[in-house]
C-alpha positions in Angstrom: -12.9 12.8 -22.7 -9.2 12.7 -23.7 -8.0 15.5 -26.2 -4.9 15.7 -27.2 -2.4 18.7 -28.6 -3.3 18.7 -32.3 -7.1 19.3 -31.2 -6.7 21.9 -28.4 -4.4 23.8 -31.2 -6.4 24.0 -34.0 -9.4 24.5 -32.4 -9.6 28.2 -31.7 -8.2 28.3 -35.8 -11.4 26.6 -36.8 -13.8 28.7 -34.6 -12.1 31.7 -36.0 -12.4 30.7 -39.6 -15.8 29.6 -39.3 -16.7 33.2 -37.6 -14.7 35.0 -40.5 -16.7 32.9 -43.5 -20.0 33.2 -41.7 -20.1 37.1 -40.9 -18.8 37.7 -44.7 -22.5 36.4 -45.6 -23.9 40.2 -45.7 -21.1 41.1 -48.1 -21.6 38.2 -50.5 -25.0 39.5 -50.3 -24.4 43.1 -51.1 -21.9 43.0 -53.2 -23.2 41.6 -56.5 -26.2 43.5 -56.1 -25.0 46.8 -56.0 -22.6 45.8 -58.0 -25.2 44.6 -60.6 -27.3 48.1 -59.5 -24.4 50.0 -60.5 -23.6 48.1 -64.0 -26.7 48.9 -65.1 -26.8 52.1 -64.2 -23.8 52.8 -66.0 -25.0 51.0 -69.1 -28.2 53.5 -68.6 -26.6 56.1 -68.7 -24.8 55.6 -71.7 -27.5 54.1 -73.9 -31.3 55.9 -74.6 -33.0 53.3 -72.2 -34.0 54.7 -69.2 -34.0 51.7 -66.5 -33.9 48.4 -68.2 -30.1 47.4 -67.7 -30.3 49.0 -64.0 -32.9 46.7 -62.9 -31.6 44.0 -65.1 -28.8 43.5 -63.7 -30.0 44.0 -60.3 -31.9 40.9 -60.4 -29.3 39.2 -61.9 -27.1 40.1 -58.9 -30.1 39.3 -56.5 -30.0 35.8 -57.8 -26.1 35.5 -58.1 -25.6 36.7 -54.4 -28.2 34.5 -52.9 -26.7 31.5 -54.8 -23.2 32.4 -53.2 -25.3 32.4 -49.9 -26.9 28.9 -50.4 -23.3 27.6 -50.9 -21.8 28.9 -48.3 -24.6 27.4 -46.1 -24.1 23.7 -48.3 -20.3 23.8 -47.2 -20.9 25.0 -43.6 -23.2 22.2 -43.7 -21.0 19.8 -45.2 -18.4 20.4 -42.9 -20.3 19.9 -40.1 -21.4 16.4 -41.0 -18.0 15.4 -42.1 -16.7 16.5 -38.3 -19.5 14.6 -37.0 -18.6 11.5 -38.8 -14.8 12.0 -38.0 -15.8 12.0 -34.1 -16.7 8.3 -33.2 -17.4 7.3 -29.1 -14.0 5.3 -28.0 -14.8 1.2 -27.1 -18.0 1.1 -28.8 -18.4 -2.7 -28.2 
């Protein structure tokens, strides 16, 4: 099982940037929630209805923050499979 330089390098640089785009998932959550949450709210406030922008827009930012989950997943995924293809056994004869 020969490695060489250009491998042993990067490899701590992919672990790392893996573990920083994976443990952002709670904040791609989060975000356009209460960020939706707090739209509405706003909008609310400044209109006569009484909760129909605030929950509004939190569903909208429900659904927006769990698509930016499910493509964060695809492209983990994606990446994954295209390392597994790159990596072939050596004098497969």
């Amino acid at each position: 099982m020969n490695i060489n330089k250009d491998q042993r390098k990067s490899t701590p640089k992919k672990i790392w940037y893996k573990g920083i785009s994976l443990t952002s998932l709670g904040w791609q959550l989060a975000l356009p929630i209460v960020g939706g949450a707090f739209l509405g709210f706003q909008l609310d406030k400044s209109g006569s209805n009484q909760y129909t922008y605030t929950l509004m827009f939190s569903v909208f930012g429900i659904i927006i923050g769990y698509y930016n989950i499910y493509k964060i997943i695809e492209l983990e995924w994606l990446r994954a499979n295209a390392a597994k293809r790159q990596v072939q056994p050596e004098d497969k004869i």
